[in-house]
C-alpha positions as CSV (number, residue, x, y, z in Angstrom):
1,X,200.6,151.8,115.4
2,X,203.3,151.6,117.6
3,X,205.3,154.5,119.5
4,X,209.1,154.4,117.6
5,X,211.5,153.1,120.3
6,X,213.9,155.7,118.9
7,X,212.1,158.6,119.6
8,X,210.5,157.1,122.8
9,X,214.5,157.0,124.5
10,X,214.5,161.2,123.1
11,X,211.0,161.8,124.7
12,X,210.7,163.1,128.4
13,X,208.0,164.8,130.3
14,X,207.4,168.6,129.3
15,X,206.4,169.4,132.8
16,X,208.6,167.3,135.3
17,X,211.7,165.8,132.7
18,X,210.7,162.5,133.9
19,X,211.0,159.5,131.8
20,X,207.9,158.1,129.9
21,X,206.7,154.6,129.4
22,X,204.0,153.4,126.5
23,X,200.6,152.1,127.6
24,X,197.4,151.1,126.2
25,X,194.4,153.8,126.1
26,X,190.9,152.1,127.3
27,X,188.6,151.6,124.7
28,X,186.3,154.6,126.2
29,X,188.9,157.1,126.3
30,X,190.1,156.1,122.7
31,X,186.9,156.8,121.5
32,X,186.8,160.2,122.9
33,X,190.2,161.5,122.0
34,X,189.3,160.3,118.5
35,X,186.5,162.4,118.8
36,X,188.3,165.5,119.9
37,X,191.1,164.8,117.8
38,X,189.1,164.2,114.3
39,X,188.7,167.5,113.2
40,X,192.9,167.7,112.8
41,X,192.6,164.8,110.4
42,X,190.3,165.9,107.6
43,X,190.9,163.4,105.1
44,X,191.1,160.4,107.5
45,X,190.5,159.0,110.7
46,X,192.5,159.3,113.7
47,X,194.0,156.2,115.3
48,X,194.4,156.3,118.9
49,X,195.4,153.2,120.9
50,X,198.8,154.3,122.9
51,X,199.4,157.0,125.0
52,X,202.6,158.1,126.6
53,X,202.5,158.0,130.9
54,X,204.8,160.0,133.5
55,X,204.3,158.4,136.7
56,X,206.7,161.6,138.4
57,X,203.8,163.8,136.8
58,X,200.7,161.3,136.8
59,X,200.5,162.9,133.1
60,X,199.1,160.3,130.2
61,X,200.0,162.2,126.7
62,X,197.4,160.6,124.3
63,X,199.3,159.6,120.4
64,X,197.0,160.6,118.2
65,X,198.1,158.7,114.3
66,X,201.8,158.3,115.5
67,X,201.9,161.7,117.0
68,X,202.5,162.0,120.8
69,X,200.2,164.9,121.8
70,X,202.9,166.7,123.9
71,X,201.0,169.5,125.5
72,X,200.9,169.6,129.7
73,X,197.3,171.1,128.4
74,X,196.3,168.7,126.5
75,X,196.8,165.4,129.2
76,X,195.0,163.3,130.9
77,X,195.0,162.4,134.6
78,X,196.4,159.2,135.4
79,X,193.2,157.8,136.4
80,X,192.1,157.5,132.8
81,X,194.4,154.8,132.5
82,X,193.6,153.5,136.0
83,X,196.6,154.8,138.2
């Protein structure tokens, strides 16, 4: 499942505005936002291979089934992705 370039060119940063580029979510950390995620997806599983990275905010926003997770809250540090 890939991130739609259209809404990637629409999608910024909620904290710093700053421009977002798709990467690929280590196996490990797929397998625990799955986790977390699975109880928002009764009926199926969650797929959760991309997430979205700010390098302005060192923000990774996790896509969860096609849906960017969004949330400054909700993040993860750059270092889950190894930066």
């Amino acid at each position: 499942m890939a991130v739609d370039p259209e809404l990637l060119e629409i999608l910024v940063c909620p904290k710093t505005k700053g421009a977002l580029e798709v990467v690929v979510l280590p196996d490990d950390v797929r397998a625990e936002l799955a986790d977390k995620y699975r109880e928002h997806f009764r009926d199926e599983e969650p797929v959760v291979e991309e997430a979205l990275y700010c390098s302005e905010s060192g923000l990774v926003y996790p896509v969860v089934s096609d849906i960017p997770i969004m949330l400054v809250e909700d993040a993860l540090p750059a270092s889950s992705i190894g930066r």
